[in-house]
Structure formats: structure tokens, C-alpha cells
N, C-alpha and C positions, 0 to 999 in steps of 0.2 A: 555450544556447538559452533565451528565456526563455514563459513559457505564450502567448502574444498568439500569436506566430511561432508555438508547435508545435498550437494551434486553426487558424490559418489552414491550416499545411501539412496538416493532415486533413481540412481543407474540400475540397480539391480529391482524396482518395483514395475509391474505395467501399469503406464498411465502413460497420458498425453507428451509428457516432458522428458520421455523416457529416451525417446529420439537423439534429445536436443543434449543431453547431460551425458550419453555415451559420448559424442563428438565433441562435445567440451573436454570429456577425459582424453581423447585421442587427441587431441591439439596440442604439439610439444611447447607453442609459446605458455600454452594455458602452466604447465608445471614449473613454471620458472615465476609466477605470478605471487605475493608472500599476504598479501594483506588483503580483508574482504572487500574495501574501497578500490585497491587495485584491479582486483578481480570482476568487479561489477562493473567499472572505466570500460576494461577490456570485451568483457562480454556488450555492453551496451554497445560500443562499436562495432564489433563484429559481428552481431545476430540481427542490426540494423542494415549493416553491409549483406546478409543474406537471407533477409527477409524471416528472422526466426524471432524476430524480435519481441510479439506476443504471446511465443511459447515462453521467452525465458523472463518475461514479466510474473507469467505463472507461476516459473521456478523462481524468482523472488519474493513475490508476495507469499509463496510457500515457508521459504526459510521465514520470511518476515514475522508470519503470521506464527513461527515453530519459538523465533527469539527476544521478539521484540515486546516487552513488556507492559510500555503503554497502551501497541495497538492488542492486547488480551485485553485490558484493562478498557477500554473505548468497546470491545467486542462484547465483551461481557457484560457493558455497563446496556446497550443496544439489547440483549437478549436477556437481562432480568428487566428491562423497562417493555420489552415485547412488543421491541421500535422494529417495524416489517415494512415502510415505507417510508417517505420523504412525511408525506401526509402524517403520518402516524408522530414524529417525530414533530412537527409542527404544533400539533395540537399537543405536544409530551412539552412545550414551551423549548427546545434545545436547537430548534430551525428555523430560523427568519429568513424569508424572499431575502434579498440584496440587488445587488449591479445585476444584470446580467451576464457580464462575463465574468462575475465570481458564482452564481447559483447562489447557495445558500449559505450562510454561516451557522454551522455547527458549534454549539456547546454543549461540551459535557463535564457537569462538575465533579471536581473531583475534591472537594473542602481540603483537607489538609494529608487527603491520602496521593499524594503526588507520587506515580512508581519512579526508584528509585532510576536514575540515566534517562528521565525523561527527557531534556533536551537533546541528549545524542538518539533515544527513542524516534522523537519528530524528526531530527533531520531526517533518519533511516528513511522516515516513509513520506516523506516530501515528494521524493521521486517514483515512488511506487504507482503501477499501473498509468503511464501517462498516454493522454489519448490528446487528439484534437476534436472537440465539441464544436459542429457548427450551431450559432446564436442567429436572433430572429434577422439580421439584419446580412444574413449571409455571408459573415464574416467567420473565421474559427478560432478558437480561444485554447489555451494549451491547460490543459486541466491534471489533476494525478489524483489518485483517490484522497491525500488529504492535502489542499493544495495551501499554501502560507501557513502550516500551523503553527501557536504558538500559545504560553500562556501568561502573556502581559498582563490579564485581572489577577491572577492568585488563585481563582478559584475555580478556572474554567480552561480545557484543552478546546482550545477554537479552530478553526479551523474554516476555507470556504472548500463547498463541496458544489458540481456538476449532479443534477438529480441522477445521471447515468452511474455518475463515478459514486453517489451513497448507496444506488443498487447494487454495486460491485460491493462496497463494505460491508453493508449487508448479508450478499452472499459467502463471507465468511466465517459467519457465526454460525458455530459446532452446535445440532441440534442433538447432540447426544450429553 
């Protein structure tokens, strides 16, 4: 499915995004737009220029969460281990404190089942949900739900996470 198709298909559901993805369709730059990188540029400027910008994080992490195959794979690996917090994750050995302007590094092994485009996988969601986290020293650190990932060992999707931003990853694991 590519982003054009899964804006349209949420045009017509009620939900929160439902706002933000009529006015996307109604924007004539928006249909002259050809590629999903294009269209994310576009959008992330523009809903930053009018403060929609958290709506249409939703509607990314939505499609993200709809095509992207490592973070199912990260999602799923989270809810058959019946990882529900940082803490939980800690003790599961996959979360080590760190810096504090990285939180914690995430590992999750994945031995030799790597989903197939995983590296185009992580770029995707490098950018996903980005916030500013203020750190103890009053300072703010630019965080996204999985921020540097990468998998330099072979056997592990790593990644540092904001304990906010692993309650965000969290909250997208389907309890159905």
C-alpha cells in the first residue's frame, strides 16, 4: 500500500486524523506529489507550518505501523515477550540505562530472521513520532520513537529509546 492510498483510505473512517487527511486531499500541491518520501518532505513541512503536526505523526506511524515490516516484527517480538514497560524490558535483558540524552538502548534479537528491507525498514521509522524530551539538566534532546537504529552486531535491531518514546512503541501493540 503506498501513503496516497492509506491518507485516502482514512479519509473516509472517524478518527482523530480524519480532519488532517481530508485537507491533505483537498491541497492541489498535495496531487502533483509522486513518491512517499516526497509526500512525507511535503507533509512534515506543512502540518509543522500549521500546527497539525502531531495529528499527521499519527497518520504516519499509522501507515508505518500498517507497512513496515521490521517495526511488526519489534511489535510482536514486545507482545509475545509481554514487554508492558521500560522496567519490564529491563529485566527481559533487551534495555540498558545509557547517556541520558540517548534513554535507553533497545535490543531486540532477531538471530538470523532479519525482515526482509530491513534497512530501508529503520530508516522509515528513524523519523517516526519525533518529540523534544526535556533531560535532568534542563536541556531538550530531539528523540523519535526509534532513534539511531541500526543492526551493526548481526543479531540485534538496536536502537536508543526516550522511556516516553518506548511507551509510545508500546502503545502500538495490537492486543487483539
Amino acid at each position: 500500500m503506498e501513503l496516497k492510498e492509506f491518507i485516502k483510505e482514512c479519509s473516509y473512517k472517524k478518527s482523530p486524523i480524519r480532519d488532517l487527511t481530508i485537507s491533505i486531499l483537498e491541497d492541489d500541491n498535495f496531487s502533483s506529489l509522486k513518491t512517499d518520501k516526497e509526500i512525507i518532505e511535503y507533509l512534515n513541512f506543512k502540518t509543522r507550518q500549521n500546527g497539525s503536526y502531531p495529528t499527521f505523526q499519527k497518520l504516519l506511524v499509522g501507515y508505518r505501523k500498517k507497512t513496515n515490516r521490521t517495526l511488526k516484527f519489534i511489535l510482536n517480538f514486545l507482545k509475545e515477550n509481554d514487554i508492558k514497560s521500560i522496567k519490564d524490558a529491563i529485566k527481559k535483558g533487551i534495555a540498558t540505562s545509557y547517556v541520558e540524552t540517548c534513554g535507553y538502548v533497545i535490543k531486540i534479537p532477531v538471530g538470523n530472521a532479519f525482515p526482509d528491507n530491513v534497512m530501508n525498514d529503520l530508516e522509515e521509522l528513524e523519523s517516526v513520532n519525533e518529540l523534544w524530551v526535556e533531560i535532568s539538566d534542563e536541556q531538550k534532546v530531539q528523540s523519535h520513537m526509534l532513534t539511531k537504529p541500526h543492526i551493526n552486531d548481526g543479531m540485534n535491531i538496536s536502537f536508543c529509546s526516550q522511556e516516553i518514546q518506548f511507551k509510545f512503541l508500546l502503545s502500538l501493540i495490537d492486543d487483539k
